[in-house]
N, C-alpha and C positions, 0 to 999 in steps of 0.2 A: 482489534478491528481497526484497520487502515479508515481516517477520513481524509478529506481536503479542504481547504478552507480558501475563500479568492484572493486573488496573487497580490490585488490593491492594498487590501486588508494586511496581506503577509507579508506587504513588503515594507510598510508601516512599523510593524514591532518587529521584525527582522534590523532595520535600521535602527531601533531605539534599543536590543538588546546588542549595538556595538558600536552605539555611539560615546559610551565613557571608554578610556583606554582600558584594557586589558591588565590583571592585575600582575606582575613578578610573579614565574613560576615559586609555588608554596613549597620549601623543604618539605619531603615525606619524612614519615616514620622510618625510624631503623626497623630490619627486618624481627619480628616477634614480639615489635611492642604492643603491649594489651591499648585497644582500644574503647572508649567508653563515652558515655553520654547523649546526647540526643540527635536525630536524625529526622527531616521535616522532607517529604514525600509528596509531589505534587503529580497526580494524573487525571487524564482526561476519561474514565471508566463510569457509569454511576450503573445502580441498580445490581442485576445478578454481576453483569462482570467486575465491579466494584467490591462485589463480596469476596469474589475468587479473591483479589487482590491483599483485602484483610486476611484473609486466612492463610496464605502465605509469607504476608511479612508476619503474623504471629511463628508461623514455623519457626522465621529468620530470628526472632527478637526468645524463643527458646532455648536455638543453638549458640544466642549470640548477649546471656543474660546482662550483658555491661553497658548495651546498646538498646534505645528507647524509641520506636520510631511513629513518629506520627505525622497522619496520613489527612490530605484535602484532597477529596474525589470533584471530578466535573471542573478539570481546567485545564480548557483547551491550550494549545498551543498560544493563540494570540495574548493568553492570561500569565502564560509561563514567561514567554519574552519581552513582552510588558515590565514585569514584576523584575525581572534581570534587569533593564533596562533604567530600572528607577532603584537600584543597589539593594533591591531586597528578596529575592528570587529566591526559589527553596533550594534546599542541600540537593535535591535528587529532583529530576525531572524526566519525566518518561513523555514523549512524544508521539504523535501518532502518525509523523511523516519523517520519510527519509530522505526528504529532498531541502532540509534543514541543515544539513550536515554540514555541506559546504560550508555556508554560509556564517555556522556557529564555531565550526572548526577555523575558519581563516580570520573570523572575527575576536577569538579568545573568550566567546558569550558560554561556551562551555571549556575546560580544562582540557587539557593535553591529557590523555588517560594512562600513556605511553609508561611513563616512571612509575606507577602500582604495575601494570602488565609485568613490566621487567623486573623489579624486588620482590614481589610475589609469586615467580615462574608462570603465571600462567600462558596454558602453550593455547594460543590460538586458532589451533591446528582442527582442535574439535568443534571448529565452529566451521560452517559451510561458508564456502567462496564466497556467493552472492552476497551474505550480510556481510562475510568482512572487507566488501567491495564498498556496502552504503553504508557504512560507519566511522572511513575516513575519507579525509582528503587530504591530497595534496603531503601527503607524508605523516601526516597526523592524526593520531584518531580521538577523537573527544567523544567517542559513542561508541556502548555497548547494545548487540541485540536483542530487545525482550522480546521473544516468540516472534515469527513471522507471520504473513500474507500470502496465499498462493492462490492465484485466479486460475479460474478454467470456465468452464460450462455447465449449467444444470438443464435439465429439460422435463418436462410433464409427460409422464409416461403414459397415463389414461389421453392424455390429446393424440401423444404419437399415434396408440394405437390405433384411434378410430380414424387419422389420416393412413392407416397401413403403413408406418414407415416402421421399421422394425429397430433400429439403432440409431445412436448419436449420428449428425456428420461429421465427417474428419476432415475434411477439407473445405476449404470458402464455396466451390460451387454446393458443393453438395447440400450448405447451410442455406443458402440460394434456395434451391431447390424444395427442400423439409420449411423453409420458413414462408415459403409461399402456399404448400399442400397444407398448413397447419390455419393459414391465414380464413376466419372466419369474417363477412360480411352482412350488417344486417340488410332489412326489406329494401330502407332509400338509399344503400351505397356505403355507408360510415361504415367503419371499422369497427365489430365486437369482438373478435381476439386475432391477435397480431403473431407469427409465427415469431418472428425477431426482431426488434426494433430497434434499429440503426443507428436512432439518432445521436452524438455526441455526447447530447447534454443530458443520455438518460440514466438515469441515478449510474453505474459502473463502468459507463461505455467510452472511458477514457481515452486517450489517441498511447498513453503508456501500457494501459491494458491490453490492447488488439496491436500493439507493434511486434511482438513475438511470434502473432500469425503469421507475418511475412517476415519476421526476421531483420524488420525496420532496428537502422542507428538512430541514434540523436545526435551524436558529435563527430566530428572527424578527429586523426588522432594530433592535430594541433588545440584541438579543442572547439572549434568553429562548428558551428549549425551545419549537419550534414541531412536535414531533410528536402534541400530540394537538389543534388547530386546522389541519393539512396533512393534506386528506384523502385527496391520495396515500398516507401510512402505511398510513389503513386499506385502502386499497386493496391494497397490499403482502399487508398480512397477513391480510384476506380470502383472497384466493387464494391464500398457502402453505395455511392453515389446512382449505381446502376440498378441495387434495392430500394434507395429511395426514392427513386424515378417512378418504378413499378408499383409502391404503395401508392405513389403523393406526396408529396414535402407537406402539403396542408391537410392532408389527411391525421399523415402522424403528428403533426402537431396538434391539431382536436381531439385524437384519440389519449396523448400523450396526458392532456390539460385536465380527464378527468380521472387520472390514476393515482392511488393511493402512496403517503409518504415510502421512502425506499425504506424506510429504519422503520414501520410502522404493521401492524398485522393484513392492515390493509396492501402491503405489497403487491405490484401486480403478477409477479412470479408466482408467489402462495394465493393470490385470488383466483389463479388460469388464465389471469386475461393476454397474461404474455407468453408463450410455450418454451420459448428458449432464451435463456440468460446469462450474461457474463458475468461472474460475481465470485468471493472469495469462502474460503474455507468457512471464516465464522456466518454462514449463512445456516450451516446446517444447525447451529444453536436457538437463532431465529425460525427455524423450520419446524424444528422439535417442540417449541415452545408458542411459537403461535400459528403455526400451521400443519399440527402433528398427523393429518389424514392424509394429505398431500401426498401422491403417488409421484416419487421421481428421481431422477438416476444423476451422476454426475459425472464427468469426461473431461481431457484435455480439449484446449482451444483448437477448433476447427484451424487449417494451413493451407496457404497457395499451395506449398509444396509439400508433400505427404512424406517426405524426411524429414520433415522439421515438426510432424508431431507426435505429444507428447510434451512438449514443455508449454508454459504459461509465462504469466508476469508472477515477479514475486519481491517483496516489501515487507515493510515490516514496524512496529515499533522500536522505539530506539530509549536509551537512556542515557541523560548524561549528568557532570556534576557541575554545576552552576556556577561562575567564576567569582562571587561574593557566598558561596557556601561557608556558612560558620562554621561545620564539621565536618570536612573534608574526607580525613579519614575515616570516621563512621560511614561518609558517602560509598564512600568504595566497596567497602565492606557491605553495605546494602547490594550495591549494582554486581559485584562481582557474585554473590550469594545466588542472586536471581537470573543473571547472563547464564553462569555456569555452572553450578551447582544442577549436576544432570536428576537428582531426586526432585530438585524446588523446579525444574524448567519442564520436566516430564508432569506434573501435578500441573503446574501452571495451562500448559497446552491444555489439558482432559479439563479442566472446569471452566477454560474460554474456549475450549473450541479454535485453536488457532496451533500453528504450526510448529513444531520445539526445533530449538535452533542446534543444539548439542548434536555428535555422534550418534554416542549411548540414546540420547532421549527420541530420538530418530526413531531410531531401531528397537523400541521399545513395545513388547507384543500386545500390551493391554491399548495402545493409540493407534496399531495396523490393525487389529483383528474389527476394528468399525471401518468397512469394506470404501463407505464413501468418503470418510476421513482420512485411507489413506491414500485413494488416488490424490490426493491434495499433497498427500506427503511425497508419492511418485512424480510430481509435477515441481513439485520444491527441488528434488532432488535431480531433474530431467536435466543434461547439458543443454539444450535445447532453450531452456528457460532463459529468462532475462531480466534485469531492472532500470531504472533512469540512472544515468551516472549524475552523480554528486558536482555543482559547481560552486563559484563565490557567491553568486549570483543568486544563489537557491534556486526555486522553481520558475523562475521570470522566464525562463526559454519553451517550457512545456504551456504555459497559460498562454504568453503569443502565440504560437500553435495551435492552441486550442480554439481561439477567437477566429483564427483563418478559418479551420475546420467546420467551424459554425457558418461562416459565410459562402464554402465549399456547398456544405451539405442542402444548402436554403436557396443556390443556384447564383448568387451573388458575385461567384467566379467564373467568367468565360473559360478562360484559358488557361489549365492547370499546372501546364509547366511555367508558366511565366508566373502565376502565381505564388508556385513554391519556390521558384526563384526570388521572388519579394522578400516569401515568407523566412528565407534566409536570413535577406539582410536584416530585418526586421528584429531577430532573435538576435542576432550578434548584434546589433543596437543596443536591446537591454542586457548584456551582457558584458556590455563595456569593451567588443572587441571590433566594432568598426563593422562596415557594411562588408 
């Protein structure tokens, strides 16, 4: 399960896991040496999906009797780079953003992974484009994929029906449309259930997650801020902007204020009070398990343009080996186990509910034959699809963004081209590349 965490906060221990220098690339192993000893496992999982995680380093530490690994659930990212930061970081860290990458990879806060890829052949090949797009940078990869994220649409089928709408929309008006006929109002005016709710900041509705519907960039190919020259943006935010006009900006913000946590049973997806939602695979685990009556179907993200759908955003966690790891090579042998090893990443996806990154694990009939599992995996695998690219920078360009978009949505912008023109310089600001 993809979170996020604020860019103030991230940019904090982002800084403090690269602020000691980088250590001398560590000689590897010659090829066949036995390795052995202990391996220290840091993720951010608790609960069921923490258990999947024990049960498959037990597989690992079966296959692997010489190697001992032991596991701290419930640490987040800001506890991992922290802990890097102050020279005591675990051997293996699993992350739950890829927009770290940059940042750790250019910083040396995780290892060059390059030198085991190459002495252990493993061919890269079986692993899908997009993860091995957010796993390096800049020439480098300091990360490996653990399972992906692939966003789409969910929707309540008992609501569609009684609005007569008979299927998803595939396109932006159409979501238009279905989110207004869906739109229930009580006696004095308020909102009691909302067909789609627009707003930014509501628990999935990221400006990386809906950039795919248009086909929106983030960067140009020198690397600069291409949202206010990509005029999918405004397209984007034309059409939110045009649904929030139609709700109320203060409408959905009072309706918004008393809905249930996103992570919680009380969701307002699985309560009804929302009918259509943008949200990721691992929903349907949540669905199963605290909202098992819930009648409702799943689809790719609605698109300006009806060529372009079929695909989503897609993400993912990551893993990497820590630049003060005491055991190195045990690390590898953990990450490489769990990246690739198409039996441990095919098990892994079926007990989190989350996407396999492998070929084989893909294409694996026991994770297609669950009908709304695998549009997730059609959506994963859509050319269509897209992710944030990777900078030094980390996420500083998507969070400026973000902040305009809040001020967009709230009416606080006149003028949107000159806005996104700001919004430009603004993001190459924290980027370090000048206005």
């Amino acid at each position: 399960m993809n979170k996020r965490i604020p860019y103030a906060l991230f940019a904090i221990v982002l800084v403090a896991a690269g602020c000691t220098p980088a250590p001398k690339e560590t000689k590897i192993a010659d090829p066949g040496t036995q390795v052995s000893g202990t391996v220290e496992l840091w993720h951010f999982f608790t609960e069921r999906e923490a258990d999947a995680i024990d049960t498959v380093v037990k597989d690992f530490e079966s296959s692997h009797p010489n190697i001992k690994v032991t596991i701290k659930p419930g640490q987040d990212d800001a506890k991992v780079t922290q802990a890097i930061g102050a020279g005591n970081g675990p051997d293996v860290g699993l992350s739950y953003s890829t927009d770290i990458v940059g940042k750790f990879c250019s910083s040396g806060a995780w290892v060059d992974l390059g030198q085991y890829i190459s002495r252990d052949k493993v061919d890269l090949n079986q692993l899908n484009a997009t993860t091995r797009s957010y796993t390096e940078f800049d020439g480098k990869r300091c990360a490996m994929p653990f399972l992906a994220d692939a966003y789409g649409m969910y929707y309540n089928k008992d609501l569609f029906a009684k609005a007569g709408i008979a299927g998803p929309p595939k396109t932006l008006d159409e979501l238009t449309e279905d989110a207004k006929k869906l739109t229930v109002k009580n006696a004095d005016g308020s909102l009691k259930t909302v067909g789609f709710l627009p707003l930014f900041d509501f628990y999935e509705n990221a400006p990386a997650h809906l950039a795919p519907a248009v086909g929106a960039k983030w960067l140009t190919a020198d690397g600069k801020s291409a949202v206010g020259t990509d005029p999918a943006w405004k397209t984007l935010l034309t059409w939110q902007k045009s649904l929030i006009d139609w709700y109320g900006y203060d409408n959905l913000v009072k309706f918004r204020a008393g809905l249930g946590d996103e992570f919680s049973a009380d969701n307002a997806f699985q309560k009804g009070q929302v009918a259509i939602n943008i949200d990721a695979e691992y929903r349907l685990a949540f669905l199963k398990d605290q909202a098992p009556s819930l009648k409702y179907g799943v689809a790719p993200l609605p698109t300006s343009d009806p060529a372009r759908y079929g695909g989503g955003y897609v993400t993912g966690n990551i893993l990497g080996i820590g630049k003060n790891a005491k055991n190195p090579e045990a690390a590898w042998e953990l990450i490489k186990y769990l990246t690739t090893n198409d039996q441990a990443v095919t098990k892994l996806a079926g007990l989190l509910k989350n996407v396999p990154t492998t070929t084989k694990s893909l294409a694996d009939p026991a994770l297609n034959a669950d009908a709304d599992f695998k549009a997730f995996i059609d959506i994963f695998n859509n050319p269509n699809s897209s992710t944030t690219p990777p900078t030094a920078s980390g996420p500083a360009y998507q969070e400026t963004f973000q902040q305009f978009l809040l001020n967009v949505q709230s009416g606080k912008v006149k003028n949107l081209d000159s806005g996104l023109a700001d919004a430009d310089k603004q993001i190459n600001n924290v980027m370090n590349l000048g206005g």
